[in-house]
C-alpha positions in Angstrom: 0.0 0.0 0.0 1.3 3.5 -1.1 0.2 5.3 1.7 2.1 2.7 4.0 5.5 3.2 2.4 5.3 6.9 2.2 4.5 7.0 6.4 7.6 5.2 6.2 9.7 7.2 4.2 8.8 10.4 6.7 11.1 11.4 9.3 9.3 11.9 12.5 12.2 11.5 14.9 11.4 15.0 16.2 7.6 13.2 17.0 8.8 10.4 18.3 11.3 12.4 20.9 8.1 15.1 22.1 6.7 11.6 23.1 9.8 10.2 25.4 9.1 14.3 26.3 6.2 13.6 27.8 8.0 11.5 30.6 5.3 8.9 30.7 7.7 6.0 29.3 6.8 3.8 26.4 4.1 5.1 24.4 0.7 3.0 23.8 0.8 2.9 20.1 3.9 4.0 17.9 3.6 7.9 16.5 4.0 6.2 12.9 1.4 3.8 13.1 -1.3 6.5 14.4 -0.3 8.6 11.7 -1.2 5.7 9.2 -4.4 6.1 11.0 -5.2 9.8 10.1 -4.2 10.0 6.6 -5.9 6.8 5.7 -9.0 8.1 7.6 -8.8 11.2 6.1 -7.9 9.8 2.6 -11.0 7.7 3.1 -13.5 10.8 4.2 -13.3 9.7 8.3 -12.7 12.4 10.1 -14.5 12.1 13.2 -12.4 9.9 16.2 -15.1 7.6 17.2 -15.7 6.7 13.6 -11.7 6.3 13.0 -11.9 3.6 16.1 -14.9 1.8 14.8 -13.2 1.5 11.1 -10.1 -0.1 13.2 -12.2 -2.9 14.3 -14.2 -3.7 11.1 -12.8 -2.5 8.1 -9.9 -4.5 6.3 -8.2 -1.7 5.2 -8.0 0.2 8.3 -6.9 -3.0 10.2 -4.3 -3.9 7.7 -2.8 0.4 7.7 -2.8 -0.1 11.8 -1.6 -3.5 12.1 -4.5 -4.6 14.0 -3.8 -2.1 16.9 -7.0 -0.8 18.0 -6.7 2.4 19.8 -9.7 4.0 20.9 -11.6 7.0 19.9 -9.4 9.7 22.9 -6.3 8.5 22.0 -6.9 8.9 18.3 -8.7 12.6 19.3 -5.6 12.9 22.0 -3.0 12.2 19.4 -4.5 14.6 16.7 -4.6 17.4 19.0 -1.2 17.5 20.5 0.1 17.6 17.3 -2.8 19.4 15.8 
């Protein structure tokens, strides 16, 4: 999938730091993974959070771009607007 190997190709090392920043240890799900998430989502015409985490537990696609992590609908919304 495209969308997978350009999320790859980005450098978010400066993401990945401001979450060891946040001095809670080892984030839940990996910066790059939840960015999948959003772009996919919004590629697909999901914006809202709650619908993002209901596509991650029955849509293919969705569960294939997340690796069949399942975050729920306030850490998508908590993710999106730290970095927002």
């Amino acid at each position: 999938m495209l969308l997978n190997e350009l999320v790859n190709e980005l450098d978010i090392e400066e993401l990945i730091q401001e979450y060891h920043q946040e001095g809670k240890g080892r984030p839940a799900y990996h910066p790059q993974m939840m960015l999948k998430v959003l772009f996919y989502g919004y590629m697909n015409q999901v914006f809202s959070s709650r619908k993002l985490a209901n596509k991650l537990r029955s849509d293919i696609g969705f569960m294939y771009i997340s690796g069949k992590n399942k975050p729920d609908f306030r850490t998508i919304n908590m993710f999106r607007r730290k970095r927002g």
